[in-house]
VOLO-218951 format. One line per field, with one value per residue (C-alpha): x, y, z; residue number from 1. Coordinates in steps of 0.1 Angstrom, whole numbers, plus 5000, padded with zeros to 4 digits. Example, Ala and Ser with C-alpha at 12.3 -4.5 7.8 and 13.67 -1.06 7.14 Angstrom:
REM VOLO-218951
u = [5123/5137]
v = [4955/4989]
w = [5078/5071]
seq = [1/2]
This chain:
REM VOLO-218951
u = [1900/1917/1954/1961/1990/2021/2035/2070/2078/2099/2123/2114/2137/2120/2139/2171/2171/2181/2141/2117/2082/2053/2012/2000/1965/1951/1972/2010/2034/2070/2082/2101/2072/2038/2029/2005/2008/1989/1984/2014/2049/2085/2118/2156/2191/2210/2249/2233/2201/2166/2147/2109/2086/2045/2024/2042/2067/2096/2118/2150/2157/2192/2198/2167/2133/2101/2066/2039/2002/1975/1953/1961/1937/1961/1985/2010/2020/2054/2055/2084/2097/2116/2107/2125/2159/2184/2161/2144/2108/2124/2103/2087/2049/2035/2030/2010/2015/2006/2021/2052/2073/2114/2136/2172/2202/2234/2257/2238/2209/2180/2166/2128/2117/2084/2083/2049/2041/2053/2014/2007/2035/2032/1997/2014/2045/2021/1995/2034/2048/2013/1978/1946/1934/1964/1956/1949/1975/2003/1989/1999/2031/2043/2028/2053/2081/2078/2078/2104/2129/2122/2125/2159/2174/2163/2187/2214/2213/2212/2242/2261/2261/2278/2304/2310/2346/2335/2309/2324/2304/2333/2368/2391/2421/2442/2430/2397/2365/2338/2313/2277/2247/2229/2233/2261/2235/2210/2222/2201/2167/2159/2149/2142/2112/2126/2134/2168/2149/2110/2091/2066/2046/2023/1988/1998/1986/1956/1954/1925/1908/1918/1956/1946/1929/1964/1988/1962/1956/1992/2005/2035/2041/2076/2095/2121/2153/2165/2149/2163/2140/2150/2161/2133/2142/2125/2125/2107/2120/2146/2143/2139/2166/2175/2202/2227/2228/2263/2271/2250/2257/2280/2299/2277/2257/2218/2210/2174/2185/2193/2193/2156/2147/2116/2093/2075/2099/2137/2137/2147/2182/2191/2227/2227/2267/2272/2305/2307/2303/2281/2257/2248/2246/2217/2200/2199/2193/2159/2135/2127/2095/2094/2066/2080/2080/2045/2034/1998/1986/1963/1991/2014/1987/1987/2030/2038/2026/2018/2056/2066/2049/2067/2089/2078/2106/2117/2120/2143/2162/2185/2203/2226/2251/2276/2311/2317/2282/2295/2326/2312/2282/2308/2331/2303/2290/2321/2342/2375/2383/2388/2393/2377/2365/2375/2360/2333/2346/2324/2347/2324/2286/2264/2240/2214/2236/2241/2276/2293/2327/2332/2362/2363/2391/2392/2425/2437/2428/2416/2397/2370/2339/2314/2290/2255/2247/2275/2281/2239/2248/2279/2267/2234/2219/2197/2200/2204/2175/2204/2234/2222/2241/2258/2280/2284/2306/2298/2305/2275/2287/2317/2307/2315/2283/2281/2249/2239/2214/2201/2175/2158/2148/2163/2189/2174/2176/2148/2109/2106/2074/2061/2067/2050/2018/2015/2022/1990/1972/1979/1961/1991/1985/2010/2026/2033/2048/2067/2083/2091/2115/2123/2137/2142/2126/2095/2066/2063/2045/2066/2041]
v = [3186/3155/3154/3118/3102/3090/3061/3053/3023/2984/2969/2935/2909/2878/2853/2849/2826/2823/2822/2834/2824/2847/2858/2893/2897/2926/2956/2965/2985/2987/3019/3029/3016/3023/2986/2971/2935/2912/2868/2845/2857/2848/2872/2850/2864/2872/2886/2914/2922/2910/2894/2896/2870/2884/2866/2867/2893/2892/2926/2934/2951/2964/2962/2963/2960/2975/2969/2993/2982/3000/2999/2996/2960/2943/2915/2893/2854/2845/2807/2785/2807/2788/2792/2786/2786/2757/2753/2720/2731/2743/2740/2758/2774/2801/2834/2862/2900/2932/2965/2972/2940/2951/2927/2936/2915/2906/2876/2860/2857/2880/2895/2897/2933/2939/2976/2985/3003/2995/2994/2972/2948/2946/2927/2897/2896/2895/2868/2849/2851/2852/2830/2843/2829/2851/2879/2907/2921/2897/2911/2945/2935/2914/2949/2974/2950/2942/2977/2987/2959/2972/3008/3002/2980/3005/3030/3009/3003/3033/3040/3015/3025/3055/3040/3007/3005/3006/2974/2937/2907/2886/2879/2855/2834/2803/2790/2811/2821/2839/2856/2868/2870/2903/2930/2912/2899/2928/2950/2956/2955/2964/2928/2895/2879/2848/2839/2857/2886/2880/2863/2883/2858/2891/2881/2844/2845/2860/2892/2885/2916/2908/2915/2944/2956/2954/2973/2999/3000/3008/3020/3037/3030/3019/3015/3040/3043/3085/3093/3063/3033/3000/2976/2952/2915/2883/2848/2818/2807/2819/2789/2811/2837/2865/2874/2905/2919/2923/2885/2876/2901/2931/2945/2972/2971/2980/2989/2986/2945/2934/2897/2894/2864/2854/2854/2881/2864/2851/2814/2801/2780/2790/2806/2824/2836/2807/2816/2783/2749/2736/2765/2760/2723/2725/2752/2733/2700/2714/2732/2762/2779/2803/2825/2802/2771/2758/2729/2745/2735/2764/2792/2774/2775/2812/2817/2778/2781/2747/2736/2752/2729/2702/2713/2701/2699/2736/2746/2718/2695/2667/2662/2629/2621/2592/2608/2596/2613/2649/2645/2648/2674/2694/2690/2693/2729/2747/2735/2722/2691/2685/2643/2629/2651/2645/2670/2699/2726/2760/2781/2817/2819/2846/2861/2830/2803/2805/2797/2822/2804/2772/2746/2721/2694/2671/2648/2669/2705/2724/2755/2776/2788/2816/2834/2816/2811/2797/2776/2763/2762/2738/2713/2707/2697/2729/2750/2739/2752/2772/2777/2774/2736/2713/2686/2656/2631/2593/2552/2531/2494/2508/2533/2573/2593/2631/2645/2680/2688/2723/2750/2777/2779/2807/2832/2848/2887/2906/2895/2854/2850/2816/2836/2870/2849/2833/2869/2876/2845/2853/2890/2913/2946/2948/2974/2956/2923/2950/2964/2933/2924/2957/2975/3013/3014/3035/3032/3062/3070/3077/3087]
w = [8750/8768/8755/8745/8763/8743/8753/8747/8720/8722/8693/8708/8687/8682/8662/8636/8604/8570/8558/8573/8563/8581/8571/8572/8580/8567/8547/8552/8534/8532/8549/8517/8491/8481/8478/8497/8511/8528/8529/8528/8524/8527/8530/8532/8534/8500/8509/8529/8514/8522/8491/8501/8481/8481/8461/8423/8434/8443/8458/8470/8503/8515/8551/8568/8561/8577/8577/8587/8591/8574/8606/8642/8641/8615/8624/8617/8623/8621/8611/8632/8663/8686/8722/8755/8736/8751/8781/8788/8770/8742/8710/8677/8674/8655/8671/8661/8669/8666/8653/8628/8615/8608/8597/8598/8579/8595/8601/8572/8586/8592/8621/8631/8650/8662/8669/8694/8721/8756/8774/8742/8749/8784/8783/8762/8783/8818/8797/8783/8821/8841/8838/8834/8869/8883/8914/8906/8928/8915/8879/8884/8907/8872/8855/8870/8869/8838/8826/8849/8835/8803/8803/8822/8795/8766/8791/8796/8757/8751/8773/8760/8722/8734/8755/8745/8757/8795/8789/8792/8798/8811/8829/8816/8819/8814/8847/8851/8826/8845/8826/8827/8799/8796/8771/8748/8725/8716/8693/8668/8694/8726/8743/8728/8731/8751/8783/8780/8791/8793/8773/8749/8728/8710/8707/8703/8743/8743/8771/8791/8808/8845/8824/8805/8835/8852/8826/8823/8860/8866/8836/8835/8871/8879/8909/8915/8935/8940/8905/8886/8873/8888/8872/8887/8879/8884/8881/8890/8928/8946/8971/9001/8999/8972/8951/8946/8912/8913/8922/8886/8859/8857/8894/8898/8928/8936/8969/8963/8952/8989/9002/9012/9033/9012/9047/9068/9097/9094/9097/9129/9140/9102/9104/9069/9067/9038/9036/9062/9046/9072/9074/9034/9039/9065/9041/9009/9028/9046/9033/9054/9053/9026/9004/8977/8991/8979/8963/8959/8927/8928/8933/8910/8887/8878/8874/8855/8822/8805/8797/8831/8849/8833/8861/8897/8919/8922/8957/8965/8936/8928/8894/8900/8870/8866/8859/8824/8821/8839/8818/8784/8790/8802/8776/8750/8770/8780/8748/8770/8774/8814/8808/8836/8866/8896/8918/8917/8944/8952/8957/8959/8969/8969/8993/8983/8980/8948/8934/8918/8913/8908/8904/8884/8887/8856/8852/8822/8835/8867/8855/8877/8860/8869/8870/8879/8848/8826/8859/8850/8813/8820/8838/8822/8787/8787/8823/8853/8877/8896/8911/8946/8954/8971/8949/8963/8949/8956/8946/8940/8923/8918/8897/8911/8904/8916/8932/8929/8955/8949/8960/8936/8902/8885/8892/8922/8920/8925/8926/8931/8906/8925/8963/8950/8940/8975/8989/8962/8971/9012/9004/8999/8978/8947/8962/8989/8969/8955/8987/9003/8974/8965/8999/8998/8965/8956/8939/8907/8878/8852/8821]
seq = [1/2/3/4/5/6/7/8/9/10/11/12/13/14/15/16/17/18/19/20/21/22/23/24/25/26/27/28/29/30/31/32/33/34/35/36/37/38/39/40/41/42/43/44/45/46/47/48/49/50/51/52/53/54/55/56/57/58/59/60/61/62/63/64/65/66/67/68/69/70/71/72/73/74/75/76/77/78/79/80/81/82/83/84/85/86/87/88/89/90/91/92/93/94/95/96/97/98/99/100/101/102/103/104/105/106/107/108/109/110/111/112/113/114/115/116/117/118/119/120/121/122/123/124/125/126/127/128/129/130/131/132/133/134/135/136/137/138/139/140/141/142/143/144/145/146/147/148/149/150/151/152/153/154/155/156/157/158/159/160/161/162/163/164/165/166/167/168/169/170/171/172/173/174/175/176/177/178/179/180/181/182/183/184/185/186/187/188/189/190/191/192/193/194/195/196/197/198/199/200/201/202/203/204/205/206/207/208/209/210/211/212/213/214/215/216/217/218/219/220/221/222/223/224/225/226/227/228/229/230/231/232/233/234/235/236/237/238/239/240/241/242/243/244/245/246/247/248/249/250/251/252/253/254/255/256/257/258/259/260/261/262/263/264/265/266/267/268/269/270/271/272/273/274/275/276/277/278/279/280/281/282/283/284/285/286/287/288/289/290/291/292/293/294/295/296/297/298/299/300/301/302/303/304/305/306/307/308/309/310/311/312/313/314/315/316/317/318/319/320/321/322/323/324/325/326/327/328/329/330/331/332/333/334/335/336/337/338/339/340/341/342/343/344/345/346/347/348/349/350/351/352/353/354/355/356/357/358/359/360/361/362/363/364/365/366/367/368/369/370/371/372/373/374/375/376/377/378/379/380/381/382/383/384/385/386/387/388/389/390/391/392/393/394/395/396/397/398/399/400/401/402/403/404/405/406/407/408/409/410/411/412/413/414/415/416/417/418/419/420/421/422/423/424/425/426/427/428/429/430/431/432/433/434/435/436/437/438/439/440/441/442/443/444/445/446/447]
């Protein structure tokens, strides 16, 4: 008799609020209960407890609540979950999923779990990230990169809990604040369900076969470096050069996470040491041939989903504000008031380009900011496609306006999503999309 294969399980966190209105279709049953619930339904916050509403009843829950379903083929739609949080697309829609519903309570609000299998949750993340009409091969790259990412962060969260003291998300001062977004937020859960970490929209996005095909084609496949799983990151575009782990999150560095010139050749009369003004200038200012570099609508088709390809200008960007403008969004993001600023100075850049410190002279405070990403959340309304830029400050009528002209979409370690599907597209296996951005790493079956 053929032993059935276990599959290790996700605490995927999906959303917080006070209320939470969701339906169950079919049966479910508290964890702790006999009952048996299904149809509309409603749980809110009451100092520390969960107060479910079902029907006519009403019940009382301390601390967490959980949710089993009757049957494997019973779901559940939450009603309001806000997508593509503090990003330019950001909005509400229903989602539907599949598997046990938790709900924790803390910081009066509660929490929403969805507890399922990882080959289960891996064919909505690759149908939230991926389209249908993706390649095959780009399919099961997203496959083992996806689980990969994943199974590392349920390690490293594991590894934290028992050693919190030695985890820290940022380095401050009166004249410096550089920190970094990872782990800081996901306590109760293993991932969230955003872009934070990768989107998983359940069966809201329907897995097609061509995805299914891919988990199950490659499942528990993950790349490897000296026995460890990698933590394999992605993004959308790195704009034609990689980043270092180490120069976006914590100082720890992954040799399989090199710079990787995002081309089966280096480009030519490109000097890449961007440590020298000049040699980022002529980077950011051309656009050098790249995987990523595309404006194929039929490539672009299978990464961008609909409110992605809101975006079109990726590869190479502007952003141009007037001061008063630059002045008050970054006030409003970073909290300090800086008066009027004078001058944007990149002080640090990474192995892309990217900026990893940054000055900012205001005419009541000089501070410098970092990493990439609180440097993307401060000087934009949402993000700021990424760090990879050149400021350039400028009078038009008399007015001083600064111009960001940048390169990448994203924060550049690991796989660029938009250069592995022109690898796909060009007729590159998945494990060989995987290798190119991936050095020294292996390919492994884990379960």
């Amino acid at each position: 008799m053929k032993k059935e294969r276990k599959f290790p399980e996700v605490m995927a966190g999906i959303f917080s609020d006070e209320v939470i209105s969701f339906t169950l279709h079919g049966l479910f049953m508290p964890e702790s209960d006999n009952l048996r619930l299904s149809g509309n339904c409603k749980v809110f916050y009451d100092g520390g407890s969960i107060v479910l509403q079902a029907g006519d009843r009403e019940i009382e829950f301390t601390g967490q609540l959980m949710l089993v379903p009757v049957d494997p083929s019973c779901s559940f739609t939450l009603h309001g979950v806000t997508i593509g949080l503090e990003f330019h697309w950001q909005r509400k829609e229903d989602q539907s999923f599949r598997g046990c519903l938790r709900f924790k309570a803390g910081n009066e609000k509660i929490t929403v779990i969805n507890q399922i299998p990882v080959e289960e949750y891996l064919k909505s993340v690759i149908s939230s990230e991926m389209r249908a009409n993706a390649s095959e091969e780009l399919l099961k790259a997203h496959a083992v990169i996806s689980r990969g990412w994943l199974l590392a962060q349920i390690e490293k969260r594991r590894n934290i809990a028992v050693d919190t003291e030695k985890y820290r998300t940022d380095f401050t001062s009166d004249t410096e604040i550089i920190r970094w977004y990872d782990r800081e937020d996901h306590k109760e859960f293993d991932v969230c369900a955003d872009d934070h970490c990768q989107r998983y929209q359940g069966i809201t996005k329907v897995a097609t076969p061509a995805v299914i095909k891919a988990v199950e084609e490659t499942s528990g496949e993950v790349m490897t470096y000296e026995g460890s799983i990698c933590d394999t990151r992605y993004y959308k575009c790195c704009g034609g050069l990689t980043e270092l782990f180490e120069n976006v999150w914590e100082p720890v560095s992954h040799p399989y996470l090199q710079r990787i010139v995002d081309n089966p050749v280096p480009p030519e009369a490109y000097d890449l040491d961007f440590t020298k003004d000049e040699n980022i200038r002529k980077w950011i200012s051309s656009k050098p041939e790249a995987f990523c570099n595309t404006t194929d609508k039929k490539v672009l088709n299978q990464v961008l989903n609909d409110y992605d390809l809101e975006t079109t200008d990726f590869y190479r960007w502007t952003v141009t504000y007037s001061r008063d403008e630059l002045s008050e969004l970054i006030r409003t993001k970073t909290g300090i008031d800086f008066g009027i600023i004078n001058e944007l100075i990149p002080l640090e850049r990474g192995t892309s380009g990217r900026i990893i410190r940054l000055k900012i002279e205001g005419t009541l405070k000089t501070m410098i900011i970092g990493k990439e990403l609180e440097i993307r959340k401060s000087l934009s309304k949402t993000h700021l496609y990424s760090s990879c830029f050149i400021p350039e400050k400028i009078v038009r009528d008399g007015e001083v306006f600064f111009i960001l002209h940048g390169a990448g979409w994203g924060h550049g370690v690991g796989l660029c999503q938009i250069g592995a599907a022109v690898m796909g597209a060009k007729g590159y296996k998945y494990d060989e999309i995987l290798m190119h951005y991936f050095k020294g790493a292996r390919l492994e079956r884990k379960y």
